[in-house]
C-alpha positions as CSV (number, residue, x, y, z in Angstrom):
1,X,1.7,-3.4,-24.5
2,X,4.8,-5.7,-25.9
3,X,7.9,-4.6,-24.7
4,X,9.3,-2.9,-27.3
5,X,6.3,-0.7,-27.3
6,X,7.1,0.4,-23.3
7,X,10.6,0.9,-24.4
8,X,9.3,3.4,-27.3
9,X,6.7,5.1,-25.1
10,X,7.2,4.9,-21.6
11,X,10.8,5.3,-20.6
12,X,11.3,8.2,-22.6
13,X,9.2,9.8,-20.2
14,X,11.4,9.2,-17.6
15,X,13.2,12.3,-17.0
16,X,10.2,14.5,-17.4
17,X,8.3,12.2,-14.6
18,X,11.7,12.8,-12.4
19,X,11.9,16.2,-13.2
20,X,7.5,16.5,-11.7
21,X,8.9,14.5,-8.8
22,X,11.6,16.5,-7.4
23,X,9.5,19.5,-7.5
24,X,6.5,18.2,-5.7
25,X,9.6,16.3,-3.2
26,X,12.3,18.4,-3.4
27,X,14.3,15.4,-2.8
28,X,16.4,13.7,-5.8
29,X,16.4,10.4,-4.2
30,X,12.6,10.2,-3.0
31,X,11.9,11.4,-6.6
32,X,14.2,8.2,-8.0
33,X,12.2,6.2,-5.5
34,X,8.9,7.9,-6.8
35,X,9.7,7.4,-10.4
36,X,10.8,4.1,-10.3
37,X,7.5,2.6,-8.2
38,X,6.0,4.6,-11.0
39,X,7.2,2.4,-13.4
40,X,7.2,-1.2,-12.1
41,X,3.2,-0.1,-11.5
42,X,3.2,0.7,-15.4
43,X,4.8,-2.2,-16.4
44,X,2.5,-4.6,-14.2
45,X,-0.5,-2.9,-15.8
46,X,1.2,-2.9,-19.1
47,X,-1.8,-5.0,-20.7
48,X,-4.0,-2.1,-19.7
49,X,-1.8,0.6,-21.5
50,X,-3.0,0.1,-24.9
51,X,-6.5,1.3,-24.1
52,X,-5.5,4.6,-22.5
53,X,-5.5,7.7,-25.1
54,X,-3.2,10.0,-23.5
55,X,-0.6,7.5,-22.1
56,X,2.0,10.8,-20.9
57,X,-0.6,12.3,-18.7
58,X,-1.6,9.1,-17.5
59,X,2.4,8.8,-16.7
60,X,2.5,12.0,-15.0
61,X,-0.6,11.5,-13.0
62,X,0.7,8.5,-11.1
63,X,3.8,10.3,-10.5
64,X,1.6,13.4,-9.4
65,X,-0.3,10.9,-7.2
66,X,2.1,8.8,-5.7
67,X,4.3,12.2,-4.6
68,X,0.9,13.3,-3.0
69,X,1.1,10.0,-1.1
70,X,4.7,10.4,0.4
71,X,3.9,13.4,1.3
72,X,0.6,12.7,3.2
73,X,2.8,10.0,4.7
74,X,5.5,12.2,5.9
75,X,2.9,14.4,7.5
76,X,1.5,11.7,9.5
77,X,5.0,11.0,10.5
78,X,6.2,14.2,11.6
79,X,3.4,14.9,13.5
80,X,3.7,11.3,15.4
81,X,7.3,12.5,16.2
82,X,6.5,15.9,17.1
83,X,4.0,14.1,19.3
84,X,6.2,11.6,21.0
85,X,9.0,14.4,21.1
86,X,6.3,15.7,24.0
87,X,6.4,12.3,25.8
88,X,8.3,11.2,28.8
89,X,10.8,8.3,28.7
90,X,7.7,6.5,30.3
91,X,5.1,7.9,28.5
92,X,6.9,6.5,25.2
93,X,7.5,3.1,26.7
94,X,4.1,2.8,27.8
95,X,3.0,3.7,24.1
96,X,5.5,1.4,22.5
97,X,4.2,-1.5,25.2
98,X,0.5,-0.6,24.3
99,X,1.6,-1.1,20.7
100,X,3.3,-4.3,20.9
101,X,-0.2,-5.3,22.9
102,X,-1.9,-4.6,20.1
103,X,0.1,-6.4,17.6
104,X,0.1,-9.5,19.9
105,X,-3.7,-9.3,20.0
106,X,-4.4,-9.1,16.3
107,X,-2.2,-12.0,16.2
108,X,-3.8,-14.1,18.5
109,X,-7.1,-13.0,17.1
110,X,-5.6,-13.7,13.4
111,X,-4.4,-17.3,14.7
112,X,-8.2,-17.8,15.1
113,X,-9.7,-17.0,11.9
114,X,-10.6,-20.0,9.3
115,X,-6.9,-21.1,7.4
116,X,-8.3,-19.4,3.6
117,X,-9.6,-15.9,5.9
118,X,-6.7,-15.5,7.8
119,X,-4.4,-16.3,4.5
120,X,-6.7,-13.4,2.3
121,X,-6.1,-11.1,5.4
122,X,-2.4,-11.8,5.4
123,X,-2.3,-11.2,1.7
124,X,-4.1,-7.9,1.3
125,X,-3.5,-6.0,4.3
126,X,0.1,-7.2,5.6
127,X,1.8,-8.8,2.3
128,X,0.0,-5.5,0.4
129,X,-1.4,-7.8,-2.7
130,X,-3.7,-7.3,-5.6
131,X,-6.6,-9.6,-6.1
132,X,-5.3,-11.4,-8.7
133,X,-2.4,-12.1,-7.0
134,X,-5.2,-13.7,-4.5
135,X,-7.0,-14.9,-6.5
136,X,-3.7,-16.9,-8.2
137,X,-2.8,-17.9,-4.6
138,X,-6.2,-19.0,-3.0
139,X,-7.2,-20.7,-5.8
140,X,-11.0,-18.3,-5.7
141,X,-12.8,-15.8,-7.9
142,X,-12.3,-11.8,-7.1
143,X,-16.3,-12.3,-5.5
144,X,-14.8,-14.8,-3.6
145,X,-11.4,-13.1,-1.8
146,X,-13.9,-10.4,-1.6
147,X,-16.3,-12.3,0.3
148,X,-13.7,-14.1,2.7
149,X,-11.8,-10.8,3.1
150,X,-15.4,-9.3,4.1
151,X,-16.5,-12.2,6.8
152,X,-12.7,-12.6,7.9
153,X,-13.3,-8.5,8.5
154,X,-16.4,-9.0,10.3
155,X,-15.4,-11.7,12.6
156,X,-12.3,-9.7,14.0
157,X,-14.8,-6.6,14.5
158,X,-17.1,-8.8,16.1
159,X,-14.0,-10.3,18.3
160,X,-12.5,-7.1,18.9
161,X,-16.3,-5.8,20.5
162,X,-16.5,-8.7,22.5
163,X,-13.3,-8.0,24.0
164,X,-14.1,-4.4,24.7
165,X,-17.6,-5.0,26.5
């Protein structure tokens, strides 16, 4: 899809996909928010557009979707809070400490993976990248990221049991 053609097509749909967003939010700016990763995800995909038949519904399904995903994510957070609003002063510094263990343990275990596993695992689960982004970036074929992301996977697994035992 050429430019032009997402101008035509897509961002009149804007205030409608808004409009689906603050109901399902109820908040004007999380529906802004909503809407707008809406479109940056449509207009990365744009090559894909042509192909799909009933490009407003497709529209308002992402919209539909990704509201469904801040909301999930808001429920998760609530009830953490609710859960550390429970919590002694200790109690949340020994959970923030247990935390930071963690995180300093993935790292060290990161710091040991092969250079190409620990830059695919960087890429998809910290940076948040598509495989043809890493693709691009390692220089490999999707098989490929899928296949070091899979043994990079396995080895921290297989780390993190030897740990435990």
């Amino acid at each position: 899809m050429e430019q032009k053609d997402f101008k035509l097509h897509i961002i009149p749909l804007q205030s409608a996909m808004q409009l689906l967003a603050e109901r399902m939010l109820g908040d004007v700016a999380d529906a802004e928010d909503v809407v707008q990763d809406v479109f940056v995800a449509l207009w990365s995909r744009r090559d894909d557009l042509d192909g799909i038949a009933r490009l407003e519904s497709y529209c308002m399904q992402m919209v539909r979707l990704r509201c469904i995903d801040l909301i999930r994510k808001r429920s998760r957070e609530a009830i953490h809070n609710e859960q550390i609003a429970y919590l002694s002063d200790e109690e949340v510094t020994m959970e923030v400490e247990e935390t930071q263990d963690k995180a300093a343990l993935l790292d060290r275990l990161l710091a040991e993976l092969p250079e190409r596993q620990r830059n695919a695992v960087r890429m998809k689960y910290i940076e948040d990248r598509d495989t043809k982004y890493m693709e691009h970036e390692l220089q490999m074929s999707s098989a490929n990221v899928y296949t070091t992301l899979s043994r990079a996977l396995q080895t921290l697994k297989d780390k993190l049991n030897n740990l435990r035992i």
